[in-house]
N, C-alpha and C positions, 0 to 999 in steps of 0.2 A: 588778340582782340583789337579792334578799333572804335574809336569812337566819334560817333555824329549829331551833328545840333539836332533837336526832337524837329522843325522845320524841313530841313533836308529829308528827313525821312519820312516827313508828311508828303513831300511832294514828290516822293521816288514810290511811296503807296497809294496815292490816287493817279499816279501817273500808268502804274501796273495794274488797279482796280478798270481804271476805264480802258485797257489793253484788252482785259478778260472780257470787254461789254458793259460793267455797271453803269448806268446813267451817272449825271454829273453830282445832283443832290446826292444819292447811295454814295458812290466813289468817296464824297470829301466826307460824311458821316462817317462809316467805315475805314478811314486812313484816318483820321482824326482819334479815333476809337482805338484801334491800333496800337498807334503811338503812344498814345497813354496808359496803355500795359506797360509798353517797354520802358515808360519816365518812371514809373512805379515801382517796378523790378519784377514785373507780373510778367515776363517774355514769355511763358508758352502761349501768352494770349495776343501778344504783339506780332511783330512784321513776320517772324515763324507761320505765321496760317496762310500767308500769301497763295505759297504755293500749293496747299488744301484747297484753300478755294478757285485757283484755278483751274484747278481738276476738276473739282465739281461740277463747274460752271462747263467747264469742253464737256463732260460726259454729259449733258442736259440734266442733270440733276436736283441743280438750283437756277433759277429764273432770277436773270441778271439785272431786269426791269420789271419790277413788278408795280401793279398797282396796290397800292396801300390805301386802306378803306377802313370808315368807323360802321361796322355791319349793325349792331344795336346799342341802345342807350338805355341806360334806368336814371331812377334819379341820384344813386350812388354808385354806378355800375357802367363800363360801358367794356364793347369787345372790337380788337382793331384786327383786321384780317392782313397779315403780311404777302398776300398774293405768292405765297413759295419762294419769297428771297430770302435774303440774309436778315438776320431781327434788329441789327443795329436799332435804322430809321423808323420801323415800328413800334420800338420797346420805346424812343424817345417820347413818338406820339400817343403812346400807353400812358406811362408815366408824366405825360403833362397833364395829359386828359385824367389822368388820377386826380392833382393835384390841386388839377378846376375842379371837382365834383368833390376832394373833400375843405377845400375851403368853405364851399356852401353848406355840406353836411358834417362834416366831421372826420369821415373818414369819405374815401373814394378806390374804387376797384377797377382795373383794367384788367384781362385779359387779353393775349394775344395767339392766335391762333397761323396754322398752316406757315410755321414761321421754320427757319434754319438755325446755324450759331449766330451769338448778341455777343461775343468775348467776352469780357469783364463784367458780372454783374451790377459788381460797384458803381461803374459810373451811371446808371439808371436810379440805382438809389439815390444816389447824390444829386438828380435831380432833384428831389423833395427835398433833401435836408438843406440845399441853396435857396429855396424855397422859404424856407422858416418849416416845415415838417417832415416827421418822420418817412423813410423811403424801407420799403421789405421790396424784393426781388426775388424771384426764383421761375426755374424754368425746368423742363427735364430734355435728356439728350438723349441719344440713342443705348442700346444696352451696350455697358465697356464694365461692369463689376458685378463680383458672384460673392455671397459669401462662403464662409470655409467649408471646402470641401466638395462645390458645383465644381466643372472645369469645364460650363462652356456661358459667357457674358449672359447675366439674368434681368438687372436693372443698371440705368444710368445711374451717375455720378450727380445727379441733380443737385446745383448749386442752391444755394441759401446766402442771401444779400440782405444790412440793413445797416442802415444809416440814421444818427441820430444828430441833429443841428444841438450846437449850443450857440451862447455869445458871443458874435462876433468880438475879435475876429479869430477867436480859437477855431481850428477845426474840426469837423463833425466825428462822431464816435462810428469809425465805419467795421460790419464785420462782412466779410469777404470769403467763404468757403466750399470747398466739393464736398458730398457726403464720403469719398476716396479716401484715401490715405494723403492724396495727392490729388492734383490735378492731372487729365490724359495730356492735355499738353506738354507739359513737364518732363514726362519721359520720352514725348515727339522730341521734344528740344535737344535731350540726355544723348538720342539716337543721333540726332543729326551732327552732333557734336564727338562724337566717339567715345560719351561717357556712360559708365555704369550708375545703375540708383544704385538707392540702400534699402536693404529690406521692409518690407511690411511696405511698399508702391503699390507692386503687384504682383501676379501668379503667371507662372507657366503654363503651359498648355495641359500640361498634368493637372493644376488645380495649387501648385507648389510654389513658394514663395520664390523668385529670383532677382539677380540684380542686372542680368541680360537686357537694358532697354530695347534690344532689338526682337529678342524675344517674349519680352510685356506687350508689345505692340502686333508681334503675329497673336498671341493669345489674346490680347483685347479683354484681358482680365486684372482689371485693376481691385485691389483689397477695401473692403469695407472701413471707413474710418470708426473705430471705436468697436469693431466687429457686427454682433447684431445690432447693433444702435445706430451706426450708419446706414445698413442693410433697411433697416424698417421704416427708419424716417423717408428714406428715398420713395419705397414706395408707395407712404401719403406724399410727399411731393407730385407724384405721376398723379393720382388722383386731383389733384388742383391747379394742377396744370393742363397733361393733353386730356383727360376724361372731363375736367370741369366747363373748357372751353372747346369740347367737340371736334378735336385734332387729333392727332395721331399720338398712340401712347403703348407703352411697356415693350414688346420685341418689336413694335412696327415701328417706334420713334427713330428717326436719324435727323441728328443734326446737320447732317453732310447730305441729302439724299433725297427721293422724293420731289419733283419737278413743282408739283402742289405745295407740299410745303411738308416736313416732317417733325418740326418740336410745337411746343406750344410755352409760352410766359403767363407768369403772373403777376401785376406790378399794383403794390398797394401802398397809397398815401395817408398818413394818420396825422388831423391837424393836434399838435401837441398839448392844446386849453380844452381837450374831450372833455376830459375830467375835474383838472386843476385850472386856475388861473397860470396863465403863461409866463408869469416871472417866477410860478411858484416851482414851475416845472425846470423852466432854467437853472433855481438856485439850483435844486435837488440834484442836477444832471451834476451841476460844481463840485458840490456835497460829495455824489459818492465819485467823481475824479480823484479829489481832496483825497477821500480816503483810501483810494489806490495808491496816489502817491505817497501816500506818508506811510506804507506797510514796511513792516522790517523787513529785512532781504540780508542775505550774506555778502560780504565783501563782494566790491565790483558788479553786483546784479542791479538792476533797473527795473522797475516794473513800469512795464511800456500798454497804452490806451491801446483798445483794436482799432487797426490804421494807422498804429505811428508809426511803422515800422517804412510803409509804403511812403506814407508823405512824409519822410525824410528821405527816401529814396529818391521820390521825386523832385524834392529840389536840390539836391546834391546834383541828378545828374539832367537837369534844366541847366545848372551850371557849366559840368563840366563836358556834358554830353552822354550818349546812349550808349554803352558798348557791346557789340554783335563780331561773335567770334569770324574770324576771317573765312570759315568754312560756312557758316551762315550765309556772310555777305557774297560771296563768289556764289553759291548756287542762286540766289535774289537776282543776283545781275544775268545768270542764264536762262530763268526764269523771265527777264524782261527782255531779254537777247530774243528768246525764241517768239516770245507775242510783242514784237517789234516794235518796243519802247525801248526810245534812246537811251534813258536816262540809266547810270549807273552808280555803285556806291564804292567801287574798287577801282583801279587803274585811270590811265586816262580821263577817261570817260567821267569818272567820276569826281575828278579834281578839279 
């Protein structure tokens, strides 16, 4: 493993985003996005997807400049059309335009349509909760999980994101999940690294659990989290996502695919005084902290907020730096070798 300032790697990924084509806004949105998996410890969603999306991007698959448009408005409601690029910079302009419409009402809704992969849900929530409000996210992806007993990919992994602000300057309560067992990435990552998962990822091509990431990934069969609980939720996610916002949804969704665009988001702002007064909402948020922290635990256990895990990640390695195994970093730099960007993270070149 090596390790690099979150910086260097911001500018060895917009330096490879605009190789592939992305205009210059997309590029530093999406490099910036990035990296912030990787300060997290979220790497299936970090600088790993480079070369995803440069695939993409050469097969004409995803549109490297799109135009991004607010197609309708309500008065709590509006819907941002990602012209078939990547969702990064749409979900951004989603989620702000949530966060102006639920200041004035309460609550405010975005949709986003004809979109691709957005990485990290989290940080679209986080915009609301920097805000002073609540942030939900969710989106759906293309079919990669069956439950027990399909053996060929029936519904996405569709994520579920939300963020809850407190006091500054504590940080927000964020929850971050696939309906998976796992994230697909995660076992991208496993593969490209020469390592095995541990059961209950995904299934073989049989339908059968294994710990082959290389065979998770020709099967494209990742395991339900929670079994049918995972399974069902996914597929109200696909309804509120590609059916709600007139995109593409259940076997036609790709996140990788579709020149148009193939996933769809949902990004919703809740101002926290709907209900309560806003300190009353604050105490309440302390309140049950409070009483997370104080639960009995056996020797040596913690009971940790959703998100503490990550923002202590992130600043640990804000500090110390990013680490991407040397087999990572060597294919990134052949990767920028061949769409004939200088810049590298190995050898030479890169010191």
């Amino acid at each position: 493993m090596t390790t690099f300032a979150a910086a260097r790697l911001t500018d060895f990924a917009e330096g490879v985003l605009a190789a592939i084509g992305l205009a210059g806004d997309e590029s530093r949105v999406v490099a910036a996005c990035l990296v912030e998996a990787n300060l997290r410890g979220i790497d299936s969603h970090g600088l790993l997807r480079l070369t995803q999306y440069a695939s993409a991007v050469e097969r004409h698959e995803v549109n490297p400049r799109p135009q991004v448009r607010v197609d309708r408005s309500h008065p709590s409601a509006a819907l941002v059309d990602a012209g078939g690029g990547y969702g990064f910079r749409p979900a951004q302009v989603a989620m702000d335009l949530a966060v102006e419409l639920a200041t004035a009402s309460g609550v405010g809704l975005a949709g986003v349509r004809n979109s691709h992969h957005f990485g990290m849900a989290a940080i679209f929530a986080e915009r609301a909760s920097s805000a002073g409000l609540i942030g939900m996210v969710t989106t759906n992806t293309g079919p990669v999980m069956a439950p027990a007993g399909v053996t060929a990919p029936l519904v996405g992994n569709n994520p579920l994101a939300i963020a809850v602000p407190r006091r500054p300057p504590a940080p927000p309560l964020v929850l971050d999940m696939a309906l998976s067992g796992t994230a697909f990435g995660r076992i991208r990552l496993a593969a490209a690294e020469g390592r095995p998962i541990p059961l209950g990822w995904a299934h073989d091509r049989e339908g059968s659990p294994t710990t082959d990431a290389s065979e998770a990934l020709a099967a494209s069969l990742l395991a339900p989290m929670g079994g049918h609980k995972g399974y069902v939720l996914s597929v109200m996610l696909e309804v509120l996502t590609g059916i709600l916002t007139g995109s593409r949804f259940g076997l036609d969704a790709d996140a990788h695919s579709h020149l148009e665009g193939g996933v769809a988001h949902l990004l919703v702002a809740i101002r926290p005084d709907l209900f309560v007064d806003r300190e009353h909402f604050f105490e309440s948020v302390e309140t049950l902290v409070a009483q997370l922290r104080s639960a009995p635990t056996g020797e040596g256990v913690e009971v940790l907020l959703p998100g503490e895990v990550e923002q202590r990640t992130r600043e640990q390695r804000a500090a110390a730096g990013v680490p991407l195994s040397d087999e990572l970093a060597g294919q990134l730099d052949e990767l920028a070798a061949r769409l004939g960007f200088a810049g590298r993270l190995l050898g030479p070149a890169g010191q």
